[in-house]
C-alpha positions in Angstrom: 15.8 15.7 55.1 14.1 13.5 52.8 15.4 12.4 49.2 14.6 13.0 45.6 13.2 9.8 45.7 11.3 9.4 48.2 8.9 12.9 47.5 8.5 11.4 43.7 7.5 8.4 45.8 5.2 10.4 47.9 3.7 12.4 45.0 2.8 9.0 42.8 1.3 7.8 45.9 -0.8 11.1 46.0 -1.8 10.6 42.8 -2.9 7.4 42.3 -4.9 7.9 45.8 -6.6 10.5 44.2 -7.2 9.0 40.8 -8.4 5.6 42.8 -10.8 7.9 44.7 -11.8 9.6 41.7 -12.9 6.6 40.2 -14.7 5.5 43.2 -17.2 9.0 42.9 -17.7 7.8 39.2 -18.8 4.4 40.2 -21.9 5.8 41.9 -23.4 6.7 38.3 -22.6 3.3 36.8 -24.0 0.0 37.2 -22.2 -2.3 40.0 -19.2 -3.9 39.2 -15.5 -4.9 40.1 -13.6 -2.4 41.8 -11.3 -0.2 39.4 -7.5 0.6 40.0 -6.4 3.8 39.1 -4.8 4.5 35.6 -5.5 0.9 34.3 -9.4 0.7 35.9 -10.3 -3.1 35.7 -8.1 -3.9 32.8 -6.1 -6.6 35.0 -9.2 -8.3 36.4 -9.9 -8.9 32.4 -6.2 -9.4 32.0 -6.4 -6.6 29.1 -8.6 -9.1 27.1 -12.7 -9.1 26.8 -13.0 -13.0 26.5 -16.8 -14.1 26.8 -16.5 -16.5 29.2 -15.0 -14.1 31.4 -17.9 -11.8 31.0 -20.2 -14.4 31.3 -18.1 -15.3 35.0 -18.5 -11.6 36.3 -22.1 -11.1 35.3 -23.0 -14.3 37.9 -21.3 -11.9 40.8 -22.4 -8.4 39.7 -25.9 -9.6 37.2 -26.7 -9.3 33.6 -25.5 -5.9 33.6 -22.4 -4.7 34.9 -19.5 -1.6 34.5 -15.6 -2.3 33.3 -13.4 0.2 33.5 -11.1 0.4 30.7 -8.3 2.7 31.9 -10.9 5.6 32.8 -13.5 5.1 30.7 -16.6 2.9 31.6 -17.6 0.0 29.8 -21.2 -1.4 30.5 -21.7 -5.1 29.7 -24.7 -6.8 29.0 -25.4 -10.8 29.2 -27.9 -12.9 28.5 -30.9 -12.7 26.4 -33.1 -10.1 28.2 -30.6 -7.8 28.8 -28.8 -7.9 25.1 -32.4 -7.6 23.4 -33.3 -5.1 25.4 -30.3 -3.2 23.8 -30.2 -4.1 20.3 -33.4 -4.2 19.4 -35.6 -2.2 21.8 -33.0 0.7 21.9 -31.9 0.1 18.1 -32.0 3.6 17.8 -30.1 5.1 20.6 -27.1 2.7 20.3 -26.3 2.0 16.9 -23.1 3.5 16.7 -19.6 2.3 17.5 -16.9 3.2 20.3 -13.9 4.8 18.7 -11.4 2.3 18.3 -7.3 4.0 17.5 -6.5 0.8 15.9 -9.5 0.5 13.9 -8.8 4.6 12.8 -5.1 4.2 12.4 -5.8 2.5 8.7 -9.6 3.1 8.1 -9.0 7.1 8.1 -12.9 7.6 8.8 -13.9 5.9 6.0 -15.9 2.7 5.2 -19.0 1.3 6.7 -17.5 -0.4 10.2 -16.7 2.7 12.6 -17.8 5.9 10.3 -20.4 7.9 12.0 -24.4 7.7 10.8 -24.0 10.2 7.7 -21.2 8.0 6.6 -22.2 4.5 7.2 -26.0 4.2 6.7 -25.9 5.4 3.1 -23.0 3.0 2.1 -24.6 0.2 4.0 -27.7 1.0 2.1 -25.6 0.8 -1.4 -23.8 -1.9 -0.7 -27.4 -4.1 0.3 -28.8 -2.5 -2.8 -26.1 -3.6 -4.8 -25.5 -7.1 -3.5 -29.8 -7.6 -4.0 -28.9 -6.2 -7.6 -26.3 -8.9 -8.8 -29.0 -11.4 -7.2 -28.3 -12.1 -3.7 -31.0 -14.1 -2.3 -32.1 -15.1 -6.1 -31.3 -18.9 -7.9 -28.3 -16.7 -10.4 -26.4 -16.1 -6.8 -26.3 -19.6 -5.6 -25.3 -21.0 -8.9 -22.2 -19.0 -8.7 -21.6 -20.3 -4.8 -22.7 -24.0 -6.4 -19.5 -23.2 -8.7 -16.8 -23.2 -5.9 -19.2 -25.5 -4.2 -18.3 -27.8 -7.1 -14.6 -27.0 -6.5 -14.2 -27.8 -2.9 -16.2 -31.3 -3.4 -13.2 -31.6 -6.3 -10.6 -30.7 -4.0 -11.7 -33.0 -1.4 -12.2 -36.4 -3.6 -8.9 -36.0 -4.9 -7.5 -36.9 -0.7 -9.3 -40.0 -1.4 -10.3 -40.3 2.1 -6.7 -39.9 3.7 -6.4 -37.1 6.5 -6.3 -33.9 5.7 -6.5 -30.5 7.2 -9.2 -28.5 5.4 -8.8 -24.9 5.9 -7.0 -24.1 2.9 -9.2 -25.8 0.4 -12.7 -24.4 2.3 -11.0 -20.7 2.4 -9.9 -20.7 -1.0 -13.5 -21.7 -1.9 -15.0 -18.9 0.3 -12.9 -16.2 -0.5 -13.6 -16.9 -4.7 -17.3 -16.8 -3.7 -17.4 -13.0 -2.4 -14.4 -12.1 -5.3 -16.9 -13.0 -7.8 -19.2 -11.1 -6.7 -16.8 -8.3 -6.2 -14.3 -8.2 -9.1 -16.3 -10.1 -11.2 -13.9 -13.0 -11.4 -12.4 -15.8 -9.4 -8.6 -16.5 -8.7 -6.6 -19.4 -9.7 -5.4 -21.4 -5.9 -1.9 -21.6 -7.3 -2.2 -17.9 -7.7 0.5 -16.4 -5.0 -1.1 -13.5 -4.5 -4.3 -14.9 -4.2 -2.8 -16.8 -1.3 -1.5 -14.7 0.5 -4.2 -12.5 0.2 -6.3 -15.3 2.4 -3.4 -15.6 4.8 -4.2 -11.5 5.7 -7.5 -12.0 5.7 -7.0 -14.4 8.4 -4.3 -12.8 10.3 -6.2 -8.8 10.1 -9.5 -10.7 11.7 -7.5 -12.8 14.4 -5.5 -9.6 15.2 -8.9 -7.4 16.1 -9.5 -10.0 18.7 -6.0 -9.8 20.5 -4.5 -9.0 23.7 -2.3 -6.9 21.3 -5.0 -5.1 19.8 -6.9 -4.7 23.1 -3.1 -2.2 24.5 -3.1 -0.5 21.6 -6.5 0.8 21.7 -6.1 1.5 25.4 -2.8 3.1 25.0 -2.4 4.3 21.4 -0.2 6.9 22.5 2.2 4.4 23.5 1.9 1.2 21.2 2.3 3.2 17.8 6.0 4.1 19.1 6.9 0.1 19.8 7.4 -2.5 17.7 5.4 -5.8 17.7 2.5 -7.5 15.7 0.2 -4.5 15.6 2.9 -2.9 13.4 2.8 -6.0 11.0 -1.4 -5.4 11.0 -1.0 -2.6 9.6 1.4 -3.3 6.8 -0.8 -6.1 6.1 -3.3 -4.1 5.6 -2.1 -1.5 3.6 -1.5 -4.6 1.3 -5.1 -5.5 1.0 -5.4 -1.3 0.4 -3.1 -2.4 -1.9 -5.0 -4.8 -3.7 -8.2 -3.4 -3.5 -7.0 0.0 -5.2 -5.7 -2.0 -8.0 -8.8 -3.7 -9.1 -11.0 -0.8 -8.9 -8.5 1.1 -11.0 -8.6 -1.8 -13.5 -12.6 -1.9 -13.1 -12.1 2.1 -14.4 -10.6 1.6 -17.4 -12.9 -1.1 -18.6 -15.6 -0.1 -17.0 -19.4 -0.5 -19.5 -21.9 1.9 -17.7 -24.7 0.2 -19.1 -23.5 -3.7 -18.4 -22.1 -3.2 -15.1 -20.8 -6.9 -14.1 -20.6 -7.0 -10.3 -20.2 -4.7 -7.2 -17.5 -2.3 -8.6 -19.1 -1.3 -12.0 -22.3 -0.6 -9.7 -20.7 1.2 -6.9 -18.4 3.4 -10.2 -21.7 4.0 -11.6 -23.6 5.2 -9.1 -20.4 7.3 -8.2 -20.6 8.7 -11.6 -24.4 10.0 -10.8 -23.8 11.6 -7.4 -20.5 13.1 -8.8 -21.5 17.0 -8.7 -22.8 16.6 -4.7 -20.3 17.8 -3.3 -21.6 16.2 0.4 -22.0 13.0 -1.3 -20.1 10.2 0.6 -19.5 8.4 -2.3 -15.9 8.3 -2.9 -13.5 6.1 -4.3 -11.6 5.7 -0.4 -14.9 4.8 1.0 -15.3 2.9 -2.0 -12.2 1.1 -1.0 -12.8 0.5 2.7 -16.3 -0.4 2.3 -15.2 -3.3 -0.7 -12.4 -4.6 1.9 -14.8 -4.7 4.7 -17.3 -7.1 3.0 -14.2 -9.1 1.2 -12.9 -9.7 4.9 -16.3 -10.0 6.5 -18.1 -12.7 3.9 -14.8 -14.4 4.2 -13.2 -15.6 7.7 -16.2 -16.0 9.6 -18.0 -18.0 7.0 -14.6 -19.8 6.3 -14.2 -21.1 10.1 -18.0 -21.7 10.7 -17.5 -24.5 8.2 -14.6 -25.7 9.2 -16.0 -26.1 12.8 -19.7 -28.0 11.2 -17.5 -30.4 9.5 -15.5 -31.1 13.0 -18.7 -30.9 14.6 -19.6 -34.1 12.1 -16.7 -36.0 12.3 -17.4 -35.8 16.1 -20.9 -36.4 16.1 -21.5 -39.4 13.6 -25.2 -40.1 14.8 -26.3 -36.2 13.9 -24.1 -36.6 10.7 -25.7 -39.8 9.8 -29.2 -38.1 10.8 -28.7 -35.5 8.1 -27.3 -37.4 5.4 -30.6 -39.4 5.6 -33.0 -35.9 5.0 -30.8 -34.9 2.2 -31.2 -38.3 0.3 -34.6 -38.8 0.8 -35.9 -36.1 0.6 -33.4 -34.4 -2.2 -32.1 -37.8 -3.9 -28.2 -37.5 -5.5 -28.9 -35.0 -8.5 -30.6 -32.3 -7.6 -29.2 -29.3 -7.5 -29.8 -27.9 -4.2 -30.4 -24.6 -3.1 -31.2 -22.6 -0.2 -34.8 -22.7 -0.5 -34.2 -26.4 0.1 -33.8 -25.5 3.8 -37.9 -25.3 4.4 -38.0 -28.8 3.4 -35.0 -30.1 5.6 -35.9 -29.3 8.9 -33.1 -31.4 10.7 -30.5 -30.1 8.6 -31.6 -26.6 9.0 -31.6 -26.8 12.6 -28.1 -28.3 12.3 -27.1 -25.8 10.8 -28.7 -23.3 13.5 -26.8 -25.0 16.2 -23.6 -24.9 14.2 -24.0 -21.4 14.5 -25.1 -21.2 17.9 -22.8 -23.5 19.3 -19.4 -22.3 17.4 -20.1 -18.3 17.7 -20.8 -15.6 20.2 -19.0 -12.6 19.7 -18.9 -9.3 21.1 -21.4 -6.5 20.2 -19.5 -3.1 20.8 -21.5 0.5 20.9 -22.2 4.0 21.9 -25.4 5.4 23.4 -26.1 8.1 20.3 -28.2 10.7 23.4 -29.3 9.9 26.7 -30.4 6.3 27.3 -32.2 4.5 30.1 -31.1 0.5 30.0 -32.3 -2.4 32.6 -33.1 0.5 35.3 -29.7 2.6 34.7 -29.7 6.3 32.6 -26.6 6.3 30.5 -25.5 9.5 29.3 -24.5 10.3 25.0 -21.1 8.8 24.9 -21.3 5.7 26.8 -19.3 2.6 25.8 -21.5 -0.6 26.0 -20.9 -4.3 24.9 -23.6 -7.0 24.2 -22.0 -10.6 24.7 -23.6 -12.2 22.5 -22.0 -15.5 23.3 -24.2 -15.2 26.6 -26.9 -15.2 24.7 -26.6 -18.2 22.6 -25.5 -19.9 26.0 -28.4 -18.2 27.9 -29.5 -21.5 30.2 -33.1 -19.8 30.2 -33.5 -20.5 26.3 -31.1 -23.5 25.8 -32.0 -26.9 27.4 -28.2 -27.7 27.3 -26.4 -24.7 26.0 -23.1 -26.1 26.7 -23.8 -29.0 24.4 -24.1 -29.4 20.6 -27.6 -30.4 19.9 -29.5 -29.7 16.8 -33.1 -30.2 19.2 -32.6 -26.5 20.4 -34.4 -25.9 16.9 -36.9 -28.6 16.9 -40.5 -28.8 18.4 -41.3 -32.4 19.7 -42.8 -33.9 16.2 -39.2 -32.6 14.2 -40.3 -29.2 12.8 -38.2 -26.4 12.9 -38.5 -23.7 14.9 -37.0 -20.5 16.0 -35.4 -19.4 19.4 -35.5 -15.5 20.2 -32.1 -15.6 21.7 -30.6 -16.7 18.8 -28.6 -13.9 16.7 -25.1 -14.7 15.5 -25.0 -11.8 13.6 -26.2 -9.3 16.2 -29.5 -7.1 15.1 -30.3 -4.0 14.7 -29.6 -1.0 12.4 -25.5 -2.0 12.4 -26.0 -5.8 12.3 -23.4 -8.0 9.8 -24.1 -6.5 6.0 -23.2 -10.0 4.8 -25.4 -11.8 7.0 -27.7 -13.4 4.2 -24.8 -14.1 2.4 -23.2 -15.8 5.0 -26.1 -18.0 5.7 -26.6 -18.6 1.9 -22.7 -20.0 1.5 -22.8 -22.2 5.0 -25.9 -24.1 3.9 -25.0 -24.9 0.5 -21.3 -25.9 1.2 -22.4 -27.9 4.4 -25.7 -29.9 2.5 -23.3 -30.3 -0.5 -20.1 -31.8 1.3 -22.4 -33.9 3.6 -24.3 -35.4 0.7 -20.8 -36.1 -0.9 -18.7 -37.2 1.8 -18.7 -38.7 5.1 -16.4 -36.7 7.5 -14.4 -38.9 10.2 -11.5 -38.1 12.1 -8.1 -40.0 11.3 -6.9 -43.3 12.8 -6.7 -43.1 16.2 -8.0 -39.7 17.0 -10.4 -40.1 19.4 -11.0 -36.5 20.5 -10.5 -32.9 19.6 -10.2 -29.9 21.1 -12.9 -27.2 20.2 -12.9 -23.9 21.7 -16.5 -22.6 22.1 -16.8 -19.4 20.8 -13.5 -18.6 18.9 -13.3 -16.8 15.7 -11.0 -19.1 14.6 -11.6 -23.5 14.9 -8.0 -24.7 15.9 -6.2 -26.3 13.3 -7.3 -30.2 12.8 -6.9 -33.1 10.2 -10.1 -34.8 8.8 -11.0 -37.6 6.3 -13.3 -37.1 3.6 -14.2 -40.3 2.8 -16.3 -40.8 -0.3 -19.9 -42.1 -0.1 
């Protein structure tokens, strides 16, 4: 007579045969890729983390477009330029929105820009733009107040005297003051505690989204939400920032001028105030608040760490720094003001600047066919999950002569003019591409020609090398001299 045990035994088995040969019917509609195992799909080929390179890895075995299951639910990836293209610009339309994500929803609440559906997020994506153009983004007033903290960074660093340092405190205190200026209409003191430790979360909230951590609990939400661990400390973090947020904009009420508004609060209250009797308006004071902590995070991190990894990138690179400390004084000199217009008469720096980004980003590009979609040969049905590497495309052999290296020529025709490469897009494309992505490229070039026409960037005595992971949302922590010129 058999056991208790061994028919449980026998009845798992049962079930996982038929979940495995479940999975293996579904396959047939998908695009070829690794082999699933049942309950977790191919979760432990990825080792429950999407990294790039791994991507990259499986696309040379199963092509430029290939399935992942996660758990049960397919996950078409797509490398290299052709293929990513193909999806975010030629069929814009029929995958501009975002997978569901139980971490992301767990303190967003369906609100904000980031994950809302279309009624939600194109209309506060199109106030927000409207808003940011209003208090002068792309116009001389804007840059003057990123010259301000431009000014305070160069400060910060001549008072090192050239001795190593490590930067990241000083360049994201700078950052973050840029985007609170043009938030709350004010910057914060460094000493400020809470000022600090609001750039600490920032940090931490952005670092977390990318983590094995955050990868279980949005495969197993059901599960992670009853454990303990760092996702739990995410979200308390981030119902600080809530926190935060909710006090400013209840302190931007009660002083609030309707007919002086000062910067993207008053605007956003006021045009609140107009829509106020529609009662489908999405104009609300919690999307208010998710959509002000989305830019503050977004305008801050990634433009925070891109500089940190140019000034490496210097240090390391003393001919290409040398290169463009020579444009900027000859054709700039030592007092003028520069600004980001600049850039079309600096075409070494500019394409410096391109490779910085190339070289140092390369996310991933998550969304969700809106109806029926035909991709690279394969239909797709409404619903399906599909991520664009985008860090295969800026390392996309086809369009870089030597992707894996840093070289400011992958933006320069053969007499030194700049010029531009397709498969470059840091900041994705399309109808959900980065809201801050003038912004961002507004900050990088004026911190970056400013510091390099100020200082020369080494590394300390005796470093010879550093260790720079390609790709990473965050440079690894590293000492550097600023060294007067």
């Amino acid at each position: 007579m058999l056991s208790l045990s061994a028919v449980f035994l026998a009845l798992v088995v049962c079930v996982l045969a038929a979940q495995y040969l479940k999975l293996q019917g579904w396959r047939r509609r998908y695009p070829p890729g690794p082999t699933p195992l049942p309950i977790i799909g191919n979760l432990w080929t990825v080792r429950f983390n999407l990294q790039q390179e791994t991507l990259m890895q499986l696309g040379k075995t199963y092509g430029n477009m290939f399935t992942l299951w996660m758990g049960q639910t397919p996950l078409i990836v797509l490398n290299g330029c052709h293929a990513v293209r193909d999806a975010l610009i030629s069929h814009s339309e029929e995958l501009y929105d975002r997978p569901p994500s139980p971490l992301l929803e767990a303190f967003l609440k369906g609100k904000g820009i980031f994950t809302t559906p279309e009624h939600t997020w194109k209309p506060l994506k199109r106030l927000g733009l409207t808003i940011l153009r209003i208090l002068g983004l792309g116009k001389r007033s804007f840059q003057e107040r990123i010259q301000e903290e431009v000014q305070w960074l160069t400060e910060a660093f001549a008072m090192t005297k050239g001795r190593a340092m490590d930067p990241c405190v000083a360049i994201t205190n700078s950052v973050t003051n840029v985007i609170a200026l043009v938030i709350f209409g004010h910057r914060y003191s460094c000493d400020d505690k809470e000022f600090l430790q609001l750039t600490k979360i920032n940090t931490f909230l952005v670092a977390f989204l990318f983590s094995m951590s955050a990868r279980l609990y949005n495969a197993f939400p059901w599960l992670m939400q009853h454990l303990p661990g760092t996702h739990q400390e995410f979200l308390n973090y981030y119902g600080f920032l809530n926190n935060f947020v909710n006090k400013e904009i209840q302190i931007h009420k009660e002083n609030l001028d309707p007919v002086e508004p000062q910067d993207f609060i008053d605007y956003y209250l006021n045009h609140m105030s107009t829509v106020s009797e529609d009662v489908n308006s999405t104009y609300d004071e919690a999307n208010m608040n998710h959509t002000v902590i989305e830019i503050f995070i977004g305008a801050t991190v990634p433009v925070s760490a891109t500089l940190r990894t140019a000034l490496l990138l210097m240090a390391t690179q003393p001919a290409i720094q040398e290169k463009v400390q020579k444009e900027l004084d000859t054709v700039l000199g030592e007092s003028h003001v520069i600004h980001y217009e600049d850039r079309e008469r600096l075409p070494y720096v500019d394409a410096v600047m391109h490779e910085v980004l190339r070289y140092s980003n390369g996310g991933l590009c998550l969304r969700q066919a809106m109806k029926q979609t035909s991709l690279q040969g394969f239909t797709f049905e409404k619903g399906t999950y599909i991520v664009c590497n985008l860090y295969s495309l800026l390392n996309d052999s086809d369009y870089w002569l030597t992707p894996n290296q840093f070289n400011p020529g992958h933006f320069l025709d053969t007499e030194g003019r700049f010029v531009r490469n397709e498969a470059f897009m840091p900041f994705a494309a399309g109808p959900r591409a980065c809201i801050g992505e003038q912004l961002a490229k507004t900050e990088i070039f004026l911190f970056f020609t400013s510091l390099l026409r100020a200082f020369t960037f080494r590394l300390p005595e005796g470093v010879k090398k550093v260790y720079m992971k390609r790709g990473a949302l965050l440079p690894l922590p590293y000492e550097i001299c600023a060294v007067p010129r």
